[in-house]
N, CA, C and O atoms as CSV, one atom per row, in Angstrom:
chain,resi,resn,atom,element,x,y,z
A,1,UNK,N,N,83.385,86.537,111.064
A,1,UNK,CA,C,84.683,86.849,111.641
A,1,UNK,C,C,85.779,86.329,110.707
A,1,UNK,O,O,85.744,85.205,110.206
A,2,UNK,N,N,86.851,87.309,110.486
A,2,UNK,CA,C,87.663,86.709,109.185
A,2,UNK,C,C,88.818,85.508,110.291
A,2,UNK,O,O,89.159,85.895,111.408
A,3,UNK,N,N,89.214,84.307,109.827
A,3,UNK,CA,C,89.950,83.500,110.102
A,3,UNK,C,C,91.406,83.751,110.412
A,3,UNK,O,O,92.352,83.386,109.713
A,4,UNK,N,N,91.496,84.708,112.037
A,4,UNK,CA,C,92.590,85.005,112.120
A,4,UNK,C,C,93.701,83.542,112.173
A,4,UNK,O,O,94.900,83.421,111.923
A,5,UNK,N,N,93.128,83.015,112.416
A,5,UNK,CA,C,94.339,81.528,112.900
A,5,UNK,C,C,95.106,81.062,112.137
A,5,UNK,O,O,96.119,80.373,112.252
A,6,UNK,N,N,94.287,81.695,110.918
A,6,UNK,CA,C,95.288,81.134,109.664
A,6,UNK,C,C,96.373,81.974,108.272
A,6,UNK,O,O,97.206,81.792,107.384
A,7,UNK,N,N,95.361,83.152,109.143
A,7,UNK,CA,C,96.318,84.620,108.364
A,7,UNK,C,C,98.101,84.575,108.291
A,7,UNK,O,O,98.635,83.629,108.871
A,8,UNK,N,N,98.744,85.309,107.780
A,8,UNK,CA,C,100.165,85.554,107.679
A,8,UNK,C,C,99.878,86.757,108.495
A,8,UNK,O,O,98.768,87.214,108.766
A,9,UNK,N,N,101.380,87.331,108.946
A,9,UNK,CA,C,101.914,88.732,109.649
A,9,UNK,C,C,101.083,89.784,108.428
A,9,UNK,O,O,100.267,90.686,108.616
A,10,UNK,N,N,101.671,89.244,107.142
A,10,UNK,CA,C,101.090,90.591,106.396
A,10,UNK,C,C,99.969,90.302,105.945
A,10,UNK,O,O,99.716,91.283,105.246
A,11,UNK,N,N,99.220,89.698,105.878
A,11,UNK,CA,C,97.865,89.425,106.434
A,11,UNK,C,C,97.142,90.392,107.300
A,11,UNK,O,O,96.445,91.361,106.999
A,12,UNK,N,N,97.517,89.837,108.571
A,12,UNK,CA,C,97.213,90.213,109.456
A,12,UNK,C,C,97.461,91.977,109.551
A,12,UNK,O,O,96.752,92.727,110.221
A,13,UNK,N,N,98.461,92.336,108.837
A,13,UNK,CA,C,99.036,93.756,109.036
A,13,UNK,C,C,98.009,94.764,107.785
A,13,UNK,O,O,97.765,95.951,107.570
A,14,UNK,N,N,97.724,93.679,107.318
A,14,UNK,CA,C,96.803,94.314,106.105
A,14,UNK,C,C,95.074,94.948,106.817
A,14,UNK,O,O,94.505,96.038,106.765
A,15,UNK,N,N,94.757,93.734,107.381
A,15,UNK,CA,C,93.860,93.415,107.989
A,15,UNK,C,C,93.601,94.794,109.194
A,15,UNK,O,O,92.534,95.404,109.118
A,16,UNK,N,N,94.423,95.119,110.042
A,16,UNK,CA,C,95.063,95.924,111.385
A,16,UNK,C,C,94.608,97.174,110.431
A,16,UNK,O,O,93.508,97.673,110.668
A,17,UNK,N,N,95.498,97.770,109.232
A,17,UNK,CA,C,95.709,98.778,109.037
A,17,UNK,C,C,94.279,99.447,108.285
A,17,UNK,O,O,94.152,100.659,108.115
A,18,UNK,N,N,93.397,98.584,107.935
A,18,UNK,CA,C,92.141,98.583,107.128
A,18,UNK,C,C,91.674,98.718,108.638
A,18,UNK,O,O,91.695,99.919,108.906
A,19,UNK,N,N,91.471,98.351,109.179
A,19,UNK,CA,C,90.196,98.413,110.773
A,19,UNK,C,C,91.115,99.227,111.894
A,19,UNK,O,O,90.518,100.054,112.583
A,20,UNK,N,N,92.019,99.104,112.031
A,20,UNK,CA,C,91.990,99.866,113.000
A,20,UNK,C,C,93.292,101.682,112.351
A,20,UNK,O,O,93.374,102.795,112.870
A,21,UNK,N,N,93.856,101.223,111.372
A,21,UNK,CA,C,94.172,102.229,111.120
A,21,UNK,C,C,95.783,102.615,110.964
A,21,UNK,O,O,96.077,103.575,110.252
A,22,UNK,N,N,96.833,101.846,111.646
A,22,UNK,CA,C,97.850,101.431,111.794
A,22,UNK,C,C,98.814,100.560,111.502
A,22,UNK,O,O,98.161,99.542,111.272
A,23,UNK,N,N,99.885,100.299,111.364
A,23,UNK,CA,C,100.061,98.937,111.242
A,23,UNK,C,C,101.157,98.972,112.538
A,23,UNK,O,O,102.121,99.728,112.651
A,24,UNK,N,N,100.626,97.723,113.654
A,24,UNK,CA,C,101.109,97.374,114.946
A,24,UNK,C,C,101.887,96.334,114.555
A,24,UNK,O,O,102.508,95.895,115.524
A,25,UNK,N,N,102.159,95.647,113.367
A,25,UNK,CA,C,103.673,94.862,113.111
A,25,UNK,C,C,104.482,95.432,113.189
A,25,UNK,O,O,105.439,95.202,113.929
A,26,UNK,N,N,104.337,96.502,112.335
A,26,UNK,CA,C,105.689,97.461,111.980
A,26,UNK,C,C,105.821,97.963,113.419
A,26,UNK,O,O,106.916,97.520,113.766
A,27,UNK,N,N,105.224,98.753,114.604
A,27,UNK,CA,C,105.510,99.280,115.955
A,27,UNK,C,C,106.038,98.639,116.682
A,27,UNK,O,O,106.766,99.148,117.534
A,28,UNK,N,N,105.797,96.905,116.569
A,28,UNK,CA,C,106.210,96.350,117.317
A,28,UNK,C,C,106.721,94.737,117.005
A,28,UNK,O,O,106.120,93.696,117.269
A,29,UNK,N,N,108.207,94.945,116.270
A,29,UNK,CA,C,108.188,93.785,115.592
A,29,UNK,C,C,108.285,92.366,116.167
A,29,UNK,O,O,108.276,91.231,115.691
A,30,UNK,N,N,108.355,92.768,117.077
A,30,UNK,CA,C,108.833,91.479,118.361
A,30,UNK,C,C,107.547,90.314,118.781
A,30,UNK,O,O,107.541,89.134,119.131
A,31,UNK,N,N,106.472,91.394,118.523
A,31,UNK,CA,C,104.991,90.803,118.473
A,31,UNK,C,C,104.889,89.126,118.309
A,31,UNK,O,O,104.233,89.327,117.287
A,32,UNK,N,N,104.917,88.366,118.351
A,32,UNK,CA,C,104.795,87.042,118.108
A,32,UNK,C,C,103.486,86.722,116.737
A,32,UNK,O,O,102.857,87.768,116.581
A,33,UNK,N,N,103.221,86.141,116.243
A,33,UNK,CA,C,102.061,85.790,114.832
A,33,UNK,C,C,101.373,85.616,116.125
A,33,UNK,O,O,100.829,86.664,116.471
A,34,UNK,N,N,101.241,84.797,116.823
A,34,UNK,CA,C,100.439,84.205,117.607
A,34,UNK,C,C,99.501,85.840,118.998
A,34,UNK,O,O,98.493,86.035,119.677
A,35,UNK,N,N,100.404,86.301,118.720
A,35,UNK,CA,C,99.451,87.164,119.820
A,35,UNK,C,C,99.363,88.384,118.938
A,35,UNK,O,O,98.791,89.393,119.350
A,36,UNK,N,N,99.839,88.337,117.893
A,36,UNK,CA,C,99.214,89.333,116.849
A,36,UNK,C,C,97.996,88.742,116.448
A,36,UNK,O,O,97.100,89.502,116.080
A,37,UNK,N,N,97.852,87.834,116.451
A,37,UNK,CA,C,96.160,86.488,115.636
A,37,UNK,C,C,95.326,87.559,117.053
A,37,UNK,O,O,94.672,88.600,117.098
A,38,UNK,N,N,95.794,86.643,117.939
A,38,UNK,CA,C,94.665,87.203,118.936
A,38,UNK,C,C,94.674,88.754,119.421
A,38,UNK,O,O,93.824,89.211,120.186
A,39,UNK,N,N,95.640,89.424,118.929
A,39,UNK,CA,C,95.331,91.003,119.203
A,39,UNK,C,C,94.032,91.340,118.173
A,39,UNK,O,O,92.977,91.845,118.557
A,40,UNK,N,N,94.306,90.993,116.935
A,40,UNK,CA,C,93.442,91.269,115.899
A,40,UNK,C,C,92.175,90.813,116.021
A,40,UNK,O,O,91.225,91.407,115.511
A,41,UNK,N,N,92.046,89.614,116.777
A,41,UNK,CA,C,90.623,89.044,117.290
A,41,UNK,C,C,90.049,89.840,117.888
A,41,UNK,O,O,88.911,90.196,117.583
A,42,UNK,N,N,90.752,90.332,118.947
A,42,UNK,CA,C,90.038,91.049,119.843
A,42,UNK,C,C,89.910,92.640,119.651
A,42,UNK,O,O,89.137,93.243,120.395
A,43,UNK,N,N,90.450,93.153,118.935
A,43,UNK,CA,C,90.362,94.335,117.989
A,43,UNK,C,C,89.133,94.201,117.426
A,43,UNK,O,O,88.205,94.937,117.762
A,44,UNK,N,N,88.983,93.114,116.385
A,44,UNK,CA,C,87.412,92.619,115.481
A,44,UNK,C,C,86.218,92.740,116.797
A,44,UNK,O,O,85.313,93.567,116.685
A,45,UNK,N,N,86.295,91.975,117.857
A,45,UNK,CA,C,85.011,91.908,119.029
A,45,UNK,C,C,84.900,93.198,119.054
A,45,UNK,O,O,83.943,93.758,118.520
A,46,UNK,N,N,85.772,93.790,119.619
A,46,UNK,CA,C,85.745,95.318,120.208
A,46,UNK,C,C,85.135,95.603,119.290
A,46,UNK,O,O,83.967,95.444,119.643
A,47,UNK,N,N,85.157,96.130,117.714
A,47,UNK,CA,C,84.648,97.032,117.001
A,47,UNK,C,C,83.258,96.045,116.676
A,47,UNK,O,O,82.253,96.714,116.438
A,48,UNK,N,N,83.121,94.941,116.647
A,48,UNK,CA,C,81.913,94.688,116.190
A,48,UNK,C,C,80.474,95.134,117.655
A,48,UNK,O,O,79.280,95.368,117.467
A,49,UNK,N,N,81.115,95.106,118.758
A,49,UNK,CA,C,80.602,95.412,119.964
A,49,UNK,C,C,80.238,96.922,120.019
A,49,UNK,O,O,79.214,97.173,120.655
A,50,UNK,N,N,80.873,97.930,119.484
A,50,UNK,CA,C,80.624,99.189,119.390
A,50,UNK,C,C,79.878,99.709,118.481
A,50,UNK,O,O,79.572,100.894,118.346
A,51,UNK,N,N,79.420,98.316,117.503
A,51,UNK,CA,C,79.026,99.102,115.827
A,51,UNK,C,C,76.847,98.201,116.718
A,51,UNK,O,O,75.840,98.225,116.011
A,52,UNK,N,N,76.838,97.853,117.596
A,52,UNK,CA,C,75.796,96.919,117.828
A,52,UNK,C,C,75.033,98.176,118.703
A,52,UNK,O,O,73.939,97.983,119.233
């Protein structure tokens, strides 16, 4: 599991747009780092749960 806790926004936006396809910083800039970490977490479960 890559170390969301410690990622940056564009990190994280890098990360989003490679797996899920989008980038949900840019949609929603208001997003907090902190519940962008854990959106992206739970984005990662989800797809690792579907690939099993």
């Amino acid at each position: 599991m890559p170390d969301f806790s410690n990622m940056t926004a564009a990190e994280l936006s890098v990360w989003y747009i490679e797996n899920v396809g989008y980038d949900i910083g840019v949609e929603d800039p208001s997003m907090s780092l902190e519940s962008y970490r854990e959106l992206c977490a739970e984005m990662y479960e989800l797809h690792n749960e579907a690939a099993e």
